[in-house]
C-alpha positions in Angstrom: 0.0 0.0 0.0 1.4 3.3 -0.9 1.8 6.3 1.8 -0.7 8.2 0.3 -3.4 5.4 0.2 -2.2 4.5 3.5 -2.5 8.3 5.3 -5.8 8.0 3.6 -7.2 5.2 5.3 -6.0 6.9 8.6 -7.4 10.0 8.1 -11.3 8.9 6.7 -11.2 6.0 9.7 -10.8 9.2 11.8 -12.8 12.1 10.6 -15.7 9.1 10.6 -14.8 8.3 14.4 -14.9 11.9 15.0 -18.4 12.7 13.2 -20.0 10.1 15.2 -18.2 10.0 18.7 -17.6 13.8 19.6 -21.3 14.6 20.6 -21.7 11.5 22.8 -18.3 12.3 24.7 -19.4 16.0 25.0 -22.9 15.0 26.5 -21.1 12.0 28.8 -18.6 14.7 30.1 -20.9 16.9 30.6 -23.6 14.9 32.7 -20.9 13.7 34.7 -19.0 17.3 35.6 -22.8 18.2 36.7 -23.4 15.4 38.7 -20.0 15.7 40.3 -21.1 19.8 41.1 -24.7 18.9 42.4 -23.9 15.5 44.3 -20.3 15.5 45.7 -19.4 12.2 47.3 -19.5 12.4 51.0 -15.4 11.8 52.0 -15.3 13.4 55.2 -13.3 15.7 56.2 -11.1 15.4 53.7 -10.6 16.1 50.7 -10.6 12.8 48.3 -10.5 13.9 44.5 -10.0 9.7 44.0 -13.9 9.7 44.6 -15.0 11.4 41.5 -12.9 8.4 39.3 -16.5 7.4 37.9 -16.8 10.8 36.5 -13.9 10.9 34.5 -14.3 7.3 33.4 -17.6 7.4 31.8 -16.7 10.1 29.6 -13.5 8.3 28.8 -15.0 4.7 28.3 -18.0 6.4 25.9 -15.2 8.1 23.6 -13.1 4.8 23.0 -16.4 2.7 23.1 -18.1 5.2 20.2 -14.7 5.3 18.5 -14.0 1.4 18.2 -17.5 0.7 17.4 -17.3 3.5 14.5 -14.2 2.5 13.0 -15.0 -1.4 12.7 -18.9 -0.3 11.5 -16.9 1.8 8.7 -13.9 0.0 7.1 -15.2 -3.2 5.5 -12.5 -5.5 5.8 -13.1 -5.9 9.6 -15.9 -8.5 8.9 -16.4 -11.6 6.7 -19.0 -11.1 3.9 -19.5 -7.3 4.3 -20.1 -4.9 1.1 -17.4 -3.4 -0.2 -14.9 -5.5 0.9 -13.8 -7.4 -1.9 -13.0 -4.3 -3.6 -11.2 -2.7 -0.9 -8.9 -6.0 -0.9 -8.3 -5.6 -4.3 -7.1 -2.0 -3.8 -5.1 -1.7 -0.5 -2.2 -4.2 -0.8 -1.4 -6.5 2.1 -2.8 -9.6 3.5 -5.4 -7.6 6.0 -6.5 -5.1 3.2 -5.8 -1.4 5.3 -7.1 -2.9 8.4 -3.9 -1.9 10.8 -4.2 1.6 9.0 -8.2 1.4 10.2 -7.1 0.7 13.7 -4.7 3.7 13.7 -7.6 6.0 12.4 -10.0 4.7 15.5 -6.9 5.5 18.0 -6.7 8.6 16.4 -9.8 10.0 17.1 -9.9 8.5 20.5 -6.9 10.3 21.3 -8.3 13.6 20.3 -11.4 12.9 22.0 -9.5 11.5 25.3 -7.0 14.0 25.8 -9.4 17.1 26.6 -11.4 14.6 29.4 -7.7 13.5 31.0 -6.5 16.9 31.2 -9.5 19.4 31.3 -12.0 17.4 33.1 -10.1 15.9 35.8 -8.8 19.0 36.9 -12.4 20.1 36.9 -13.3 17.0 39.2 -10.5 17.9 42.0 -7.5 16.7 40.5 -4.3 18.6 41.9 -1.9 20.7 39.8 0.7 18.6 40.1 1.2 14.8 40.7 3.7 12.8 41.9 5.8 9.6 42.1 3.9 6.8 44.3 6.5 4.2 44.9 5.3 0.7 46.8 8.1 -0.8 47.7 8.1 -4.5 47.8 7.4 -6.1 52.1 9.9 -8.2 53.3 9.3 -11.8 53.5 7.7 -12.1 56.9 5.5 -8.9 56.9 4.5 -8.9 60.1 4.5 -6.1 62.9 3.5 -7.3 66.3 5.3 -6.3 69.7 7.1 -10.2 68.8 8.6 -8.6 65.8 8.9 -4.4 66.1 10.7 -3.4 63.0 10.7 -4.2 59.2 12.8 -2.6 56.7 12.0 -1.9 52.9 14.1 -1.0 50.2 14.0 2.1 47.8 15.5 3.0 44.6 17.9 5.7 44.7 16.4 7.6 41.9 14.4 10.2 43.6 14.3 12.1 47.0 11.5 11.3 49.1 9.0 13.7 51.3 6.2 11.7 52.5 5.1 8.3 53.6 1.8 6.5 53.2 0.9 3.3 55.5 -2.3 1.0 55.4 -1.6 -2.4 56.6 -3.9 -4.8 57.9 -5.2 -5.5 61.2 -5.3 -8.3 63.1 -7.2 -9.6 65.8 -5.6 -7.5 69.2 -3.7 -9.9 71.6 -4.9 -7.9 74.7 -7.4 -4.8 75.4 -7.9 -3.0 72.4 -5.2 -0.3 71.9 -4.1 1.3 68.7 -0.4 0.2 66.9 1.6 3.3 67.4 4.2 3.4 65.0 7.6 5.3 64.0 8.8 5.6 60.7 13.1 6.1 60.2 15.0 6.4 56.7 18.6 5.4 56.8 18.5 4.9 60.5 17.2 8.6 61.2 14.0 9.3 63.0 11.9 10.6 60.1 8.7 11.1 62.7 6.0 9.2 64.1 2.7 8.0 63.0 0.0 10.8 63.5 -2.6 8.6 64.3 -2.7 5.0 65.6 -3.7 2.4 63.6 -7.0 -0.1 65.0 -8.8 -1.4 61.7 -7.7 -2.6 58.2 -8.2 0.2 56.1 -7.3 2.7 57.8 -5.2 4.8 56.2 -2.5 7.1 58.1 0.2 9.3 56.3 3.7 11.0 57.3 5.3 14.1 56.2 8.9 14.9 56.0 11.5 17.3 54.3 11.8 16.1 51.3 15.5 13.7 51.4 17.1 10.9 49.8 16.7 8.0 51.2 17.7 4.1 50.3 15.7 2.8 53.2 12.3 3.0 55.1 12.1 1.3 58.6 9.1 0.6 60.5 8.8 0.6 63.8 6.4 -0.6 66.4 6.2 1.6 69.2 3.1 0.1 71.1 -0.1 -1.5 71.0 -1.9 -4.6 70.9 -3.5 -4.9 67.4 -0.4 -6.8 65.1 -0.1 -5.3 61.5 0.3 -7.2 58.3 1.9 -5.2 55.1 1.4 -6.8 52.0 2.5 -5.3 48.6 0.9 -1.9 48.6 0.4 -1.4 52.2 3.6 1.5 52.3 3.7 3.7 50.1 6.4 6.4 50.1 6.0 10.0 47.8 8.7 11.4 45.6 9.2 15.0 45.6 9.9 15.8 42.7 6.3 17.9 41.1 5.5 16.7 37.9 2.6 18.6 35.7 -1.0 16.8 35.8 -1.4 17.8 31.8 1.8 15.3 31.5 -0.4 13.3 33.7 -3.5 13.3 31.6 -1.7 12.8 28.3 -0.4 9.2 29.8 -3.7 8.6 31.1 -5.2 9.4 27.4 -2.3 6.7 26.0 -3.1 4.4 28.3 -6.8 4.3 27.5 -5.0 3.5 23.7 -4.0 -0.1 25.0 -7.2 -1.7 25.4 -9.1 0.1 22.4 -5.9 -1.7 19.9 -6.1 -5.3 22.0 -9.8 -4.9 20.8 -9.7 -3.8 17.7 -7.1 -6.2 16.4 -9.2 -9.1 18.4 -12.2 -7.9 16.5 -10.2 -8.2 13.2 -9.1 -11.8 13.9 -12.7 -12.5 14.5 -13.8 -10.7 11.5 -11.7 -13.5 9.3 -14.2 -16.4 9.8 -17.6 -13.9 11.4 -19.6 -11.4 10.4 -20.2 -7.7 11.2 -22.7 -8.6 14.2 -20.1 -11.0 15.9 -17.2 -9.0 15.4 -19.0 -5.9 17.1 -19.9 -8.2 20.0 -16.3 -8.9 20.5 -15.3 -5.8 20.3 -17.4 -4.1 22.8 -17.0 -7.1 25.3 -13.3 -6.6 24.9 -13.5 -3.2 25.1 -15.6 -3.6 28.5 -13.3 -5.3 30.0 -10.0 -3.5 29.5 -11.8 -0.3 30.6 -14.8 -0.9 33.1 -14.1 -4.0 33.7 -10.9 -3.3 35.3 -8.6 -5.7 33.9 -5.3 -3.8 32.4 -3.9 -0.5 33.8 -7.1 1.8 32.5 -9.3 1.8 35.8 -5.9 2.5 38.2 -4.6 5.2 35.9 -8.1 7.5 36.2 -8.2 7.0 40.1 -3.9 8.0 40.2 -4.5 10.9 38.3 -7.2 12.2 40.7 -5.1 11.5 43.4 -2.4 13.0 42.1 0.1 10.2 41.8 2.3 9.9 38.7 1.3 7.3 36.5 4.2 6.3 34.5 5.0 3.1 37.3 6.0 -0.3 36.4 2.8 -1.7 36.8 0.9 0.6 34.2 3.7 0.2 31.6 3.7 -3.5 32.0 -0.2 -4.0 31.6 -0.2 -1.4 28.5 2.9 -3.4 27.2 0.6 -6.4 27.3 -2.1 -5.0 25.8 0.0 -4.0 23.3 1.6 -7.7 22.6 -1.3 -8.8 22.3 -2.9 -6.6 19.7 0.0 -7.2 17.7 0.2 -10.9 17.8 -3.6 -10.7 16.9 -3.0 -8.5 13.6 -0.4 -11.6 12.7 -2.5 -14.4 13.2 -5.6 -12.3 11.3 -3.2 -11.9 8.3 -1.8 -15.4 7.8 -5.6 -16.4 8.4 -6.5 -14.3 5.6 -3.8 -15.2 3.8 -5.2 -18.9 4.1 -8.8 -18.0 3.3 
């Protein structure tokens, strides 16, 4: 297929996804930047912009929903037996006949469409100005804290300095009167500060902050108390410094929501080589539910980080988006050698 023919598959793919997912989006984003104004979620005292992740997902999810199901409803070639499609094989050289230049159209548009939401709504929903690094580093291997066991250390990459640290372990069943875990937190054997609060449920949810330092090493320590503490992966969390712009923010937020909308899309176009339209839209939006709603990938973490304010460009994001990734492209190779067959 030539560059010209190719860029113009792309751009009609587009200007298609565009013509018939902008209005939906607008209406979605709008609905839910009202609701969010009229009926904030009760938090408490404080201030929790992570509540208001529904609003800024349904918005998101409509855009690549409207955009996927536009771009496979448009190009012919998705589907077995649709008009059209002989002749587009004929014209656009290669064994899936301008289907991977389809799929680039559809994230196109979504991009266009996603982009405003993750940077413009979210700040409208609470999200800070700035965001940054939320490292978890990983427990030792006995994670217990009980007045048997007082201390446990964790390891941190020297790659950042450090300002802040977030605990939420879980509680166990107290081994005498209830009383609170009081606990102290040290970095590279210095006294960083103690825990504000005690800790006397699972969930609960009690931070630190410190001049910002670098630090190789995070120690906890058990001061008093009778309830005994579990951390598992997750349950300390210690904050980076550094401030990093939420508009970077949104824009990975906006590629991340690329992942599952391609994984679909090329799944949809394997299908398409032995189904019809109606199946291969099925697929689709099943796939596309559950990479975004569904909460299987990186898409339903990233919206609720960049409420919070934490940087989304971690290991576990790029890894699921990696995945998705793989396999979109391992789908667009079996679709061709199927066609190629057929």
């Amino acid at each position: 297929m030539t560059p010209p023919a190719a860029r113009g598959i792309v751009l009609m793919t587009s200007r298609r996804c565009l013509q018939l997912a902008t209005l939906p989006t607008l209406a979605a984003a709008a609905a839910c930047w009202l609701v969010a104004v009229w009926s904030p979620p009760a938090t408490g005292p404080t201030a929790a912009p992570g509540a208001a992740s529904p609003w800024l997902a349904l918005p998101t999810c409509t855009a690549v929903f409207a955009c996927t199901i536009a771009g496979v409803l448009f190009w012919p070639t998705f589907a077995r037996g649709r008009e059209g499609s002989d002749w587009v094989v004929r014209l656009a050289r290669g064994g899936l006949g301008g289907v991977p230049q389809a799929i680039l159209g559809i994230l196109l548009a979504q991009l266009l469409l996603t982009l405003p939401l993750a940077c413009g709504l979210a700040r409208a929903l609470g999200a800070p100005a700035v965001a940054h690094l939320h490292h978890a580093p990983p427990p030792p291997a006995a994670p217990l804290l009980a007045a048997a066991r007082r201390s446990l250390e964790f390891a941190l990459p020297a790659t950042d300095e450090w300002c802040a640290v977030h605990v939420q372990p879980l509680a166990g069943l107290p081994t005498a009167d209830l009383v609170g875990a009081a606990l102290a937190i040290h970095g590279d054997g210095e006294l960083l500060g103690n825990l504000p609060a005690r800790i006397v449920q699972t969930g609960q949810r009690v931070e630190l902050s410190f001049p910002r330092r670098p630090l190789r090493e995070v120690r906890v320590e058990y001061v008093d108390g009778s309830v005994p503490l579990a951390f598992p992966p997750g349950a300390l969390v210690v904050v980076g410094a550094t401030d990093r712009s939420t508009l970077w923010n949104g824009l990975l937020l906006a590629l991340v929501a690329l992942a599952p909308a391609f994984a679909a899309c090329a799944l949809a176009a394997l299908a398409g080589t032995a189904a019809g339209t109606p199946t291969v839209v099925t697929v689709l939006a099943s796939l596309v539910f559950v990479g975004t709603i569904g909460g299987v990938g990186a898409f339903d973490g990233a919206v609720t980080a960049l409420l919070r304010g934490e940087w989304i460009a971690s290991a576990a994001v790029r890894n699921a988006s990696l995945t998705c990734g793989a396999i979109g492209a391992s789908a667009l190779l079996a679709a061709s050698l199927a066609r190629r067959r057929t």
